[in-house]
Every structure is written in C-alpha cells, then in structure tokens.
C-alpha positions as CSV (number, residue, x, y, z in Angstrom):
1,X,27.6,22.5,4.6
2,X,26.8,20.5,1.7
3,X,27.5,17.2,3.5
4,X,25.3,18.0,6.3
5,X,22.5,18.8,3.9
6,X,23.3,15.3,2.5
7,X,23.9,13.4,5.6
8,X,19.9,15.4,6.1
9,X,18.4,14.1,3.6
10,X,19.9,10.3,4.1
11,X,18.1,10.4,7.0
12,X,15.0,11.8,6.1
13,X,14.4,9.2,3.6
14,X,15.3,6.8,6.1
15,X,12.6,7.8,8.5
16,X,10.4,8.3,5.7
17,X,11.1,4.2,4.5
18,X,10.6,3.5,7.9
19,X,7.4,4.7,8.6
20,X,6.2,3.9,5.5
21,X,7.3,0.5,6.1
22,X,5.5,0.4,10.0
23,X,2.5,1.4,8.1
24,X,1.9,-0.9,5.3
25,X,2.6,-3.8,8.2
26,X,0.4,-2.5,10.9
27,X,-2.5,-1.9,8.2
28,X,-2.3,-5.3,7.1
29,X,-2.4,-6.3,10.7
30,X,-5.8,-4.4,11.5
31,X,-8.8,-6.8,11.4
32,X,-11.0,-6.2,8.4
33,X,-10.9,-6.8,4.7
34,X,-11.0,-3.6,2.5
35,X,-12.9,-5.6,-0.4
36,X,-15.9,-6.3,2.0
37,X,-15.7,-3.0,2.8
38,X,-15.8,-1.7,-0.5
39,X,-18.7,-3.6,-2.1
40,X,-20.9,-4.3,1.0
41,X,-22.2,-7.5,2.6
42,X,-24.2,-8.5,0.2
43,X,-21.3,-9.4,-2.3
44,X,-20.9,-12.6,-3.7
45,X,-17.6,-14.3,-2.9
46,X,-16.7,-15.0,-6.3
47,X,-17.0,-11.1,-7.0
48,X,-14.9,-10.6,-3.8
49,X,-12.4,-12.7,-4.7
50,X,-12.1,-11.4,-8.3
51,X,-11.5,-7.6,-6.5
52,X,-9.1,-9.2,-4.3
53,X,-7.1,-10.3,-7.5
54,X,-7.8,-6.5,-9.7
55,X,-6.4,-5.3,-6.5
56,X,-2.9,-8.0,-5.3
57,X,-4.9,-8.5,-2.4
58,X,-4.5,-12.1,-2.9
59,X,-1.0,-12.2,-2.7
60,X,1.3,-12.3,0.3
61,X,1.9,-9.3,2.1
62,X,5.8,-9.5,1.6
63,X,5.1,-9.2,-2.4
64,X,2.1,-6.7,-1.7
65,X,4.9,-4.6,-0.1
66,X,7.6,-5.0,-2.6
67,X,5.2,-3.9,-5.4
68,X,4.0,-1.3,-3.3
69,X,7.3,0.1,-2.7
70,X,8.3,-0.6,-6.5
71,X,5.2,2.0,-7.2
72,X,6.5,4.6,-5.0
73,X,10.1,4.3,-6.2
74,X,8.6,4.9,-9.9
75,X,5.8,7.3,-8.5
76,X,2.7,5.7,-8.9
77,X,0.9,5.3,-5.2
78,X,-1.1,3.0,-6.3
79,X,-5.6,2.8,-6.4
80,X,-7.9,4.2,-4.4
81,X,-10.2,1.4,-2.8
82,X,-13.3,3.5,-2.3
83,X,-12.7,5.6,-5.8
84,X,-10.5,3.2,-7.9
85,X,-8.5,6.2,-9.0
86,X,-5.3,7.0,-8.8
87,X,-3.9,8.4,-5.2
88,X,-1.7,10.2,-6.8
C-alpha cells in the first residue's frame, strides 16, 4: 500500500511540473507585455524598462523559468504584477 501511495504522489508532482511548465511557456507566448499593462500607455520607456528589470522580465524566458521554478521549490511564488505583493 505504501508504494502505491508513493508511486501516487510521483506522479502527481509530475503532472503538477508539467502543467506548470505548459503554463509559464504558453503565457509567455500570449501577445502583450504585462509592464504596459501595469502602468498604462502613457509610461515612459525608460520607466518601462526599469519595471521590466525590478521584475526579470528582461531576461530570457529559459532563466525566467528556472528562477521561477527555484521560487516554488523554496516556496516563494513570486510578485504580484497588478499588487506587487507577494502571491503567496
């Protein structure tokens, strides 16, 4: 019984990685920048690009990812964009 709880649990973290994973990709996909978003139209680009930076937005999505996933691992989700609060 214990192994089949185990063998359970394997797999739900794998599901749970993978649609995590599918995620993060396909929202980096969708057109639209989360900065603009966040501080309107109006915004200067040298204030957009400073949020970008605050935010890793700036970096490749590969090392977005890993540092998102380093977060979770450690349990910090990471900042609201709206709020700039913690999710968690």
């Amino acid at each position: 019984m214990a192994q089949y709880l185990v063998k359970r649990v394997v797999q739900a973290l794998g599901v749970v990685f993978a649609i995590a994973t599918i995620t993060f990709f396909v929202l980096n996909v969708v057109p639209g920048d989360p900065v603009r978003v966040m501080m309107g139209d109006q915004a200067k680009e040298e204030a957009v690009q400073q949020v970008r930076h605050e935010l890793g937005l700036d970096r490749p999505v590969a090392e977005q990812f890993l540092s998102w996933l380093a977060g979770v691992v450690r349990g910090d989700l990471g900042t609201s964009y709206t709020q700039r609060r913690s999710v968690a």
